[in-house]
N, C-alpha and C positions, 0 to 999 in steps of 0.2 A: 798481360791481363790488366793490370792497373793503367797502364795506357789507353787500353782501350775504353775501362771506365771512365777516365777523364777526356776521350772524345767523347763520345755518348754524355757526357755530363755538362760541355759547354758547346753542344750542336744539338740538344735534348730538342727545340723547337720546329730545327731542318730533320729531323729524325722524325716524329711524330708525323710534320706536316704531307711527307713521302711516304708516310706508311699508309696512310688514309688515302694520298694519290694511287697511290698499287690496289689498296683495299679496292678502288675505284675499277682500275683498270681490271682485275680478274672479275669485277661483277658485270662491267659491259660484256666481255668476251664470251659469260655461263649464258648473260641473257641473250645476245645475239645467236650464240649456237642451240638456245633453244628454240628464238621466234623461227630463225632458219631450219627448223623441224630436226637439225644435225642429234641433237638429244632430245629424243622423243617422248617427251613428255606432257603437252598438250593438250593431247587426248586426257590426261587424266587431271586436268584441270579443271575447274567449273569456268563457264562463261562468264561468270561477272568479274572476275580479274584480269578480263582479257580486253583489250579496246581495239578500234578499228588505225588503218593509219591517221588518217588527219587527224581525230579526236588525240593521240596517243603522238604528233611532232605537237600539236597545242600544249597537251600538258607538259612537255619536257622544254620546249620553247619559255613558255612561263616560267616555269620555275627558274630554269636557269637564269636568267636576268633578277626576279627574286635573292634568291641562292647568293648572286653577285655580290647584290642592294646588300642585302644584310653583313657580309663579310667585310664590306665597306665599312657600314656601322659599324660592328664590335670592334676591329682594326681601331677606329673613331677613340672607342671607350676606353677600351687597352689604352692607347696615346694619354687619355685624359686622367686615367688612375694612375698609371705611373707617373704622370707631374705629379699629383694629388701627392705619391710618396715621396718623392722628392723635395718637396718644399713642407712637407708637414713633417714627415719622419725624418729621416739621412736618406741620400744617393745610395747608400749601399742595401735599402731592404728593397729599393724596386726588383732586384731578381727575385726576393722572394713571391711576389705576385707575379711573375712572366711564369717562372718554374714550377707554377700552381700545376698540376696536368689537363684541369677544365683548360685553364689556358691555352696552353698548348693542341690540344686536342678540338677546340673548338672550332678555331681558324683553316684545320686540316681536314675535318667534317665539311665544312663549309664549302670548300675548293677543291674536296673528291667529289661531291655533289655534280658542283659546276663541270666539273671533267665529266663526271657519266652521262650529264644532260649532252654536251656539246656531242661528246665521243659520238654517245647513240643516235643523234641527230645524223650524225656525218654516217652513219654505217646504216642508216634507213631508207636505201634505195629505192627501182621502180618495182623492183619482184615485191616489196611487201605491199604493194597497193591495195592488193584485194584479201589478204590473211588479216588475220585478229593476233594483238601483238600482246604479251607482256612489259614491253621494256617502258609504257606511262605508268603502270600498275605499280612498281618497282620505284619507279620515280615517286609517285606519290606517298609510297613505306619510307623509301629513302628522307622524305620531307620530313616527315613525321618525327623518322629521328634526328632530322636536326632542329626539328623545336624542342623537343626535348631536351638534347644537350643545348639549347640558349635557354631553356628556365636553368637547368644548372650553373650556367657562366652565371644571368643575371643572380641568381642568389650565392653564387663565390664572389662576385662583386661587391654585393650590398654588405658580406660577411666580412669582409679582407676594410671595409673602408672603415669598419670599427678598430681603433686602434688596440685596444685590449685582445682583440682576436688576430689580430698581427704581431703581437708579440707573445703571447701565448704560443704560435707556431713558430716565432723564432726560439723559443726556449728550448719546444718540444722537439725540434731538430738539433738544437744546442745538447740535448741530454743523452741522444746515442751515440753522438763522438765521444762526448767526454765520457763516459759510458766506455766505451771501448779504449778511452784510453787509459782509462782508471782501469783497467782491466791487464794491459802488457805490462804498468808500471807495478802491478801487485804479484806479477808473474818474474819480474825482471830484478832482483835487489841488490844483487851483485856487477859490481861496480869494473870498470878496466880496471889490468894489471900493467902499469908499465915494467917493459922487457928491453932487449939490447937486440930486439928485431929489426931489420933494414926498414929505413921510414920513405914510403911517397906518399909525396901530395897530391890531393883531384884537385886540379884547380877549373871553375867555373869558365868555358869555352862562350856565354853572353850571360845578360843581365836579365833578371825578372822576377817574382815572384816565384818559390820554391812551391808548389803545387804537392807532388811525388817524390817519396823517393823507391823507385822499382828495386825494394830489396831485393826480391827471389833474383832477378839478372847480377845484382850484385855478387850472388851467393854462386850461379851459375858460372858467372867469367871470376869466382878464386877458389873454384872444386878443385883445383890441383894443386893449391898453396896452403898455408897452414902460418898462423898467425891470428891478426887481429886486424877491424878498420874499424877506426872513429872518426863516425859522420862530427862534421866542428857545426854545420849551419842547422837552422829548426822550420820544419812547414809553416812557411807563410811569410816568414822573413822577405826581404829584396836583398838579392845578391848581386853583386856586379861584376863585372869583367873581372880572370885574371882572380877570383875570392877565393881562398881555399875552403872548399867544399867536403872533404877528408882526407885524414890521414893513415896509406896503409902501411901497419906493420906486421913483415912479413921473415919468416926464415931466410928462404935463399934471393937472394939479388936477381931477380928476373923478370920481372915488373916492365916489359916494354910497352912504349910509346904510343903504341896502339892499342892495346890493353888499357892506358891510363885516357886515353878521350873514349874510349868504350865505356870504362865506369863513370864517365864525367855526363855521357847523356844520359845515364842510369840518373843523375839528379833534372825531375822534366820542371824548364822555369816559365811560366808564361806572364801574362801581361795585367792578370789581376787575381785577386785569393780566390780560394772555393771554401764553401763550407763543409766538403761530404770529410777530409781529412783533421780540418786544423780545428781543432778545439777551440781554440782562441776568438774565430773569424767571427760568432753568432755573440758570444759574449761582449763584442766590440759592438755589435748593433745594435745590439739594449745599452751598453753604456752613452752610444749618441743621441739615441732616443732619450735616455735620462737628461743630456746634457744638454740637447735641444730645449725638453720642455721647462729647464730651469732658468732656460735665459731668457733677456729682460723683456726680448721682442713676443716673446710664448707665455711661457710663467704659468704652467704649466704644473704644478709640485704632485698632483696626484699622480699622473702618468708617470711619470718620474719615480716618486715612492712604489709604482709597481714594477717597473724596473729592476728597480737596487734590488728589493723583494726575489726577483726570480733571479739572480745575480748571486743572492746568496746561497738559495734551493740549489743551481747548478753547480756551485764553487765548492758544497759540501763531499759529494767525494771524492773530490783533489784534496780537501782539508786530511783525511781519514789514511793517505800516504805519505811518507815521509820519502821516499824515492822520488825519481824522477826519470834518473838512466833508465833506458830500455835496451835489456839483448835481445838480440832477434834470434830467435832460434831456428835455426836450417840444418838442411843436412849436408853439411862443410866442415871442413877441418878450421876455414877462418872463422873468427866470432865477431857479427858484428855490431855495435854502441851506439845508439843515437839519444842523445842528453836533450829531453823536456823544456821547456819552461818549468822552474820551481814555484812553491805555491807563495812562494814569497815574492816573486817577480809578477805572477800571478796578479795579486791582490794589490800588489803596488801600482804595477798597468791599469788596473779596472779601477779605484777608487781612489787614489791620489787626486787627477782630474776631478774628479766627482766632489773631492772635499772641499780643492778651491774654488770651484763655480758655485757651490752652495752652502758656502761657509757663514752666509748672511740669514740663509733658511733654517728656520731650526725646525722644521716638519720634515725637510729632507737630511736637515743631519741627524736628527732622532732614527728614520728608518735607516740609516748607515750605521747607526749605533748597535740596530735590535738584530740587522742583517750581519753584523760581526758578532753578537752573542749565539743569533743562531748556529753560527758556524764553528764558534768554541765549543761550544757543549760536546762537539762528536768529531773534534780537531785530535791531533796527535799533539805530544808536551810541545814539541819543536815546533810546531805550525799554530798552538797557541800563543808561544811567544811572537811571534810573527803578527798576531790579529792584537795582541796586546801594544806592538809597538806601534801599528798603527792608531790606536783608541788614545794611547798619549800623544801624537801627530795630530788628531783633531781635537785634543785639548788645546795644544797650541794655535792651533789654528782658529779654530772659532770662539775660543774665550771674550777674544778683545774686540770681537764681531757683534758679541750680544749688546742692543744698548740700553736696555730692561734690569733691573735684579730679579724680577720674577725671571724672565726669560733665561739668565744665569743659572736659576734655582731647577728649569725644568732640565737644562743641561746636564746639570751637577747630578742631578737624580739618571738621568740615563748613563751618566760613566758611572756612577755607583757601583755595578755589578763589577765592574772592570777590577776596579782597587779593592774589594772585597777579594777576589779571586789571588788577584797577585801577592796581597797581607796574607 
């Protein structure tokens, strides 16, 4: 099942664009078997949706070259907003505008059009010469709704090229991973036991980006063992050849060789992140966006200060856990462990960077300041110390960066809270 999610998720565009060709092709086949009198329903048609042949190859003629013209264009536009995110945002938010489903969906409209025009051209013989046909009436509805889904491209267009509304949608898909993940780490508190069970290793049969790991297959090929496996790698990591990917321990010594590259493709690696699993992946996108608009070439501090801002909203409830292992619960005699990012690796990943690129800003290290009190307030004791060591990290850092005393003075005031809390 989770395979199948993850084709469906990085073929989403050949998916769409063939459903709308099918869409296509059952509407030629209804209409043709009605103009062919085969479903008799004509008779209880009114004439004005009916046209003669030649009137009725004109409008499908037309459109169809239309239909073309424009899928040209959007093709065009698509091309030009993805450089747009590219060289304004990071490389990595252009999927977020491919994977819009206007997107998707428009290009596929567009080119089941063009198929129903051609198809029903080619299937309008000399028998319809003298009948009155449906199949330009149909074209011309069919028209209708592809302008309509091109006002909606154009206004996801115009919406997606504001950058606040671009990152706004990267958060709001940032919030149900982590969401879900904040959810098996508060189900999960109990930690492995090491035992004196027979230990094998998965190791990694190629190299890629960890995507998956199909626990339930996991669970399926060790229903008849009884032990424990501890996944060692984390979604999203790159692993290489020959990695150990986990380790199982098991009762009886029976673990064969076949078995063991069976669970090894239970780990699916491929060639770039997703964000529907890894908490991490969307979090990274607003940090570059932060980091982009801080540097010298951009400079950039507001976009950036809304950043860190949603940085912090989404890092709050990872703060509120002090776990991190997760058991997967199945119905298996194995139990199996897969270890988190902690919210200390967390917040060192995400804002380390952040502090040295903008160590000379003190607009953007102020909102790094208020985005770590935010996070304190509703932190666990252990994960405040965490945000606390940080807050001394950018006293060192940016102290000797201010070259004002006022500037010093607004500093001093934002760690204020910090050392009040720790006294």
């Amino acid at each position: 099942m989770e395979q199948i999610k993850l084709f469906f998720y990085n073929h989403k565009s050949w998916v769409y664009n063939l459903q709308y060709i099918f869409y296509s092709l059952i509407l030629v086949v209804l209409v043709t078997l009605i103009d062919l009198r085969i479903i008799p329903v004509q008779e209880f048609l009114p004439d004005i949706i009916t046209m003669d042949v030649a009137l009725s190859r004109s409008v499908l003629t037309t459109l169809a070259g239309s239909l073309l013209t424009i899928t040209t264009f959007t093709f065009s536009t698509i091309l030009v907003i993805l450089n747009m995110y590219a060289s304004s945002f990071t490389l990595r938010v252009v999927e977020n505008f491919v994977n819009i489903k206007i997107t998707m969906k428009v290009l596929g409209i567009f080119i089941g059009g063009f198929f129903y025009c051609i198809t029903t051209l080619i299937f309008m013989q000399d028998f319809f010469e003298h009948q009155h046909l449906i199949a330009g009436t149909v074209a011309i509805i069919y028209s209708i709704v592809c302008i309509v889904y091109f006002v909606r491209f154009v206004q996801a267009v115009l919406k997606n090229f504001q950058g606040v509304n671009l990152i706004y949608d990267i958060a709001e898909e940032a919030k149900v991973v982590i969401a879900n993940e904040v959810e098996k780490r508060s189900a999960s508190l109990s930690e492995m036991i090491q035992d004196e069970h027979s230990c094998f290793p998965i190791e990694s049969m190629k190299s890629g980006y960890l995507g998956i790991i199909d626990i339930d297959r996991i669970a399926s090929l060790l229903k008849d063992h009884e032990g424990f496996i501890d996944i060692k790698v984390k979604i999203g990591e790159f692993i290489g050849e020959e990695t150990i990917l986990a380790q199982i321990h098991i009762l009886k010594n029976d673990i064969t060789e076949e078995n063991i590259e069976k669970l090894s493709d239970c780990f699916i690696l491929q060639d770039k992140k997703i964000s529907i699993y890894n908490y991490r992946y969307n979090l990274t996108k607003l940090q570059e966006i932060a980091l982009r608009a801080i540097s010298p070439g951009i400079n950039d501090p507001n976009t950036a200060i809304h950043c860190i801002n949603k940085i912090g909203v989404l890092l709050l409830p990872l703060s509120q856990v002090n776990s991190y292992h997760i058991k997967q619960e199945k119905d298996t005699s194995v139990e199996i462990f897969y270890s988190s990012h902690s919210f200390e690796e967390d917040m060192e990943y995400l804002y380390v960077p952040l502090i040295e690129y903008a160590k000379t800003d003190l607009s953007v290290i102020q909102s790094i300041l208020r985005s770590f009190y935010m996070i304190r307030l509703s932190a666990t004791t252990r994960n405040r110390k965490v945000i606390d060591k940080l807050a001394k990290h950018i006293e060192q850092k940016v102290d000797d960066s201010l070259s004002t005393d006022f500037e010093k003075q607004i500093f001093m005031r934002e760690l204020e809270p910090f050392k009040l809390e720790q006294a």
